[in-house]
N, C-alpha and C positions, 0 to 999 in steps of 0.2 A: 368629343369629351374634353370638358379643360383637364390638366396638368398630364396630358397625355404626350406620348412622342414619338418617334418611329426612328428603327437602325435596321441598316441593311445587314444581314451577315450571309455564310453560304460561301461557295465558290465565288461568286461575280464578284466579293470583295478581297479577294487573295490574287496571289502570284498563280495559282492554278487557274483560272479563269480561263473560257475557251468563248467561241463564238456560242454555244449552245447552252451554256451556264443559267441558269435561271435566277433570277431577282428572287432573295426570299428576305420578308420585310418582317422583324416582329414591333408590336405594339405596344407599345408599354403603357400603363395606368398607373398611378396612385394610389385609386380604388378599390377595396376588396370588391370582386366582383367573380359570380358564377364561370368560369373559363369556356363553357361549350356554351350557354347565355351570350354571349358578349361574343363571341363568332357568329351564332345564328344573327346577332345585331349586325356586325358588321355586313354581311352576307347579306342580309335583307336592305342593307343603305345601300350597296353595292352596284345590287341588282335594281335598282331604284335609280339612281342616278345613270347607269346606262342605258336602262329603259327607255326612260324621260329625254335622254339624249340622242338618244336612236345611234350608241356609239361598239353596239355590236360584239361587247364583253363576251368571254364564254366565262361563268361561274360555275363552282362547287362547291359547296362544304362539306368535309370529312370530321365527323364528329365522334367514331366512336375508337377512333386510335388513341395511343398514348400521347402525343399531343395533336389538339383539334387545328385545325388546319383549312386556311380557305386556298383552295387553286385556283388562279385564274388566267386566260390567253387572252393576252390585250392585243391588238394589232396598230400596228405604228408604220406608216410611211411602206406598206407592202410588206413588212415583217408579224410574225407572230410572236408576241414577248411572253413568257412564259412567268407569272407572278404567284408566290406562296405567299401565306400572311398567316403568323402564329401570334397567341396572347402572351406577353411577359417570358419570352421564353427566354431567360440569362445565361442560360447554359450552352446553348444554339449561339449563340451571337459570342462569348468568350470561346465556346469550343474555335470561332473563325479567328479570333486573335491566335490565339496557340496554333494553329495549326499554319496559319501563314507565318507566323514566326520560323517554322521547320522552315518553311518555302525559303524564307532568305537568308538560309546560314547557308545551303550551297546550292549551286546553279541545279545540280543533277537529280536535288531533289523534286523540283519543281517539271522534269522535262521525264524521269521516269513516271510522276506521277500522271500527267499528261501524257503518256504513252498507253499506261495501264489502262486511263481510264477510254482510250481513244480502240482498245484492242478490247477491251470487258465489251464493250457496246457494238463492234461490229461481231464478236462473237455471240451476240443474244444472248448473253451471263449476266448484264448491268441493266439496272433501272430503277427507278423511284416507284414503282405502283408498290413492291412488296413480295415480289417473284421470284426476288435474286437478290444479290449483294449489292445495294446503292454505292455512290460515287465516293462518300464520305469512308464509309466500310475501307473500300479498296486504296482509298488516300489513309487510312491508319494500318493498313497491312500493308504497303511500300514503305511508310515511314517506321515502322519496327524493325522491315528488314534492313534498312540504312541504319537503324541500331545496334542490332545483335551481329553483326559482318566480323569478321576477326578484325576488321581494321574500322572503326564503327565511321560512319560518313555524318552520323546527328547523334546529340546529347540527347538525354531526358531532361525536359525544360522543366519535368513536376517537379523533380528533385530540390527540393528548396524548403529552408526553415518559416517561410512567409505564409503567412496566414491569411487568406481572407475569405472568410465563410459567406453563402448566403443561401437562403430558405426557398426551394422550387417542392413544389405538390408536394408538401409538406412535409419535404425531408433536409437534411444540413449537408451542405457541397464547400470544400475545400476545394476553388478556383483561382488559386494564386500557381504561377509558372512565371521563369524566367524571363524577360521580356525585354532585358537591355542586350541589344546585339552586339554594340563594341564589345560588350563583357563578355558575352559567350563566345565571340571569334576568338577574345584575346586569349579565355580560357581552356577550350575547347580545339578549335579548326587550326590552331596553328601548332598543335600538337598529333593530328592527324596527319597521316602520306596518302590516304587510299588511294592508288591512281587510275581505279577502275573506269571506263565509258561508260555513257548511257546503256551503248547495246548488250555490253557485261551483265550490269545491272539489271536490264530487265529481262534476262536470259535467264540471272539466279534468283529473281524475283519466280519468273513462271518453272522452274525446277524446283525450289524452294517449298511452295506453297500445292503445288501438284505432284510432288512426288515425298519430299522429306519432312514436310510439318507434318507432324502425327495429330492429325485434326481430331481426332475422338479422346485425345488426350491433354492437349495445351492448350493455351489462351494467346490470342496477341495483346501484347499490351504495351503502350505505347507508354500509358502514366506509369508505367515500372521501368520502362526502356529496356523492357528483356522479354523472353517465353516465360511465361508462369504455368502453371498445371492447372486443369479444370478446379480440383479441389483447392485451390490456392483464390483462383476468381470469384470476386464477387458480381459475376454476371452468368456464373453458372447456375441452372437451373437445378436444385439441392435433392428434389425426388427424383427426376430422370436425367444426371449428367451429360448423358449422349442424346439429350433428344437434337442439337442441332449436329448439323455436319461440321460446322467452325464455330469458335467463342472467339469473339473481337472485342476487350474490353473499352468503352469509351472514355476517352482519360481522364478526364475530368468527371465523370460520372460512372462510376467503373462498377455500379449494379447494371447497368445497360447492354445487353450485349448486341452489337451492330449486327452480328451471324443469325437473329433470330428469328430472319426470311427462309435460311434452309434449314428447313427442319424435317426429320420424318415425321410424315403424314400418319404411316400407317401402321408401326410400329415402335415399341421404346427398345428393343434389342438393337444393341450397338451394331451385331456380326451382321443384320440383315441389313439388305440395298437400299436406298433412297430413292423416296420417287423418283419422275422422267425428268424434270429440272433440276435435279442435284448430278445425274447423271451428265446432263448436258454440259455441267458446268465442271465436272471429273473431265467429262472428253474434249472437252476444249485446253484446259492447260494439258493433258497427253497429248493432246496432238500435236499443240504449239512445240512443246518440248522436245517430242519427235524429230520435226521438222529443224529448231535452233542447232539441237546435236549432229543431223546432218551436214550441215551449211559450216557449224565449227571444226569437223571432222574431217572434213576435204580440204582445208586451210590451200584453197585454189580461189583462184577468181570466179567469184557467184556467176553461173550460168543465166541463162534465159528463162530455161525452166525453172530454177531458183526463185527467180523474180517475179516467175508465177505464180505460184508456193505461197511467197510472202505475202503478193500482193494480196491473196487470197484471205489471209490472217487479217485483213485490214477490210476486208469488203462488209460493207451492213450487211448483216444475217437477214436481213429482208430479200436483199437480191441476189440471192443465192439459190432462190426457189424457181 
């Protein structure tokens, strides 16, 4: 298509970036054009040109989510590249300006969330199909907690008189934040002492959100730069408040709530349990936390068995069976 163009956003273009990060590309037009149409097109050129090429694509398209979505595994030089491709998605692509801005106002943000996201996935609590809390989810609950700290480690970059509206599936989004970093260091970091570590940090991170967020009551929210109350979010669902386990308001789009993977299945009553993956993912920060409280509480040189412990916390939930 003419006047069309393509941007990377996503992890692979931030300071969070891992080896495992995936290419997500959206596409932008000019043209009013049908959103799930104009996938299924792409989709079918796709699969067309690697056919024709005998170049071995895997293809998918997902069309009945809130945004359509093509997936695909390229393979490159012995690697599998993992590629998404969404239509006009602005909000996807500035959410990746804002949130790599957090990344480089301090080092610890960028290595706790890299920790989190490296411990979510060997715990089998993390992934993109819809089962659990995605990558992005858990990168705005780190970065809230470096908010709301008595000694805060990040600003709210929403906070700002600047305007600049624009129109996605037909609603109005206020996507202006912060963006000049001398100004925020000058205003911000150098008014700060926290001299917490990583390992601190992600100690009060998995205490924090496993034991003291009162999940059936607050919201994370990152574009407020504090806890707000369910009734306070606009990413609460307004007839069954409790049907997720957590509300993660998305900042820039703050009807969205990231937490809308764990939800009860099978009940709207707050007091009753969650299904077997909401539990999974209860027993995973208990345990972590168990085990940190240990290891802090002996203030002795970490044992053997310690470091088996640990390394345990870090093993893929795959090989563990």
């Amino acid at each position: 298509l003419k006047e069309t163009k393509l941007l990377r956003y996503g992890s692979s273009q931030t300071a969070f970036c891992t080896g495992s990060s995936d290419i997500d590309i959206a596409v932008f037009t000019e043209y009013d054009v049908n959103e799930v149409n104009m996938i299924i097109a792409i989709y079918n050129l796709l699969c067309k040109i690697s056919t024709e090429n005998n170049l071995g694509w895997q293809i998918r398209k997902i069309t009945d989510t809130r945004v359509p979505v093509i997936k695909m595994k390229v393979p490159f030089e012995g690697v599998i590249i993992p590629i998404d491709i969404s239509l006009n998605n602005i909000q996807a692509v500035t959410n990746t300006q804002l949130i790599n801005t957090y990344a480089l106002i301090d080092p610890r943000c960028v290595e706790l969330v890299k920790l989190v996201k490296f411990w979510t996935k060997t715990q089998g609590i993390r992934n993109e199909k819809g089962d659990y809390l995605d990558t992005y989810a858990y990168t705005n609950m780190a970065i809230n907690l470096l908010q709301i700290l008595e000694q805060p480690i990040l600003p709210n970059l929403t906070d700002t008189p600047e305007k600049h509206i624009v129109f996605w599936k037909g609603q109005e989004f206020n996507i202006a934040f912060k963006g000049d970093l001398e100004q925020i260091r000058k205003e911000f970091t150098m008014n700060t002492n926290n001299p917490q570590t990583v390992f601190s940090l992600f100690y009060q991170f998995v205490e924090f959100y496993g034991e003291i967020f009162p999940k059936l009551n607050a919201t994370v929210s990152v574009g407020t730069g504090c806890l707000i109350s369910r009734e306070e979010s606009y990413s609460t669902n307004e007839v069954t408040p409790h049907f997720y386990l957590i509300s993660i308001e998305d900042p820039l789009e703050r009807s969205h709530n990231l937490g809308e993977t764990l939800h009860n299945l099978k009940t709207e009553d707050p007091n009753m349990r969650f299904p077997e993956r909401v539990e999974k993912f209860e027993t995973a920060f208990r345990a972590t936390l168990d085990f940190l409280r240990e290891v802090v509480q002996k203030a002795s040189p970490i044992t053997t068995e310690d470091k088996e412990k640990f390394r345990k916390l870090f093993v893929d939930s795959s090989d563990k069976k």
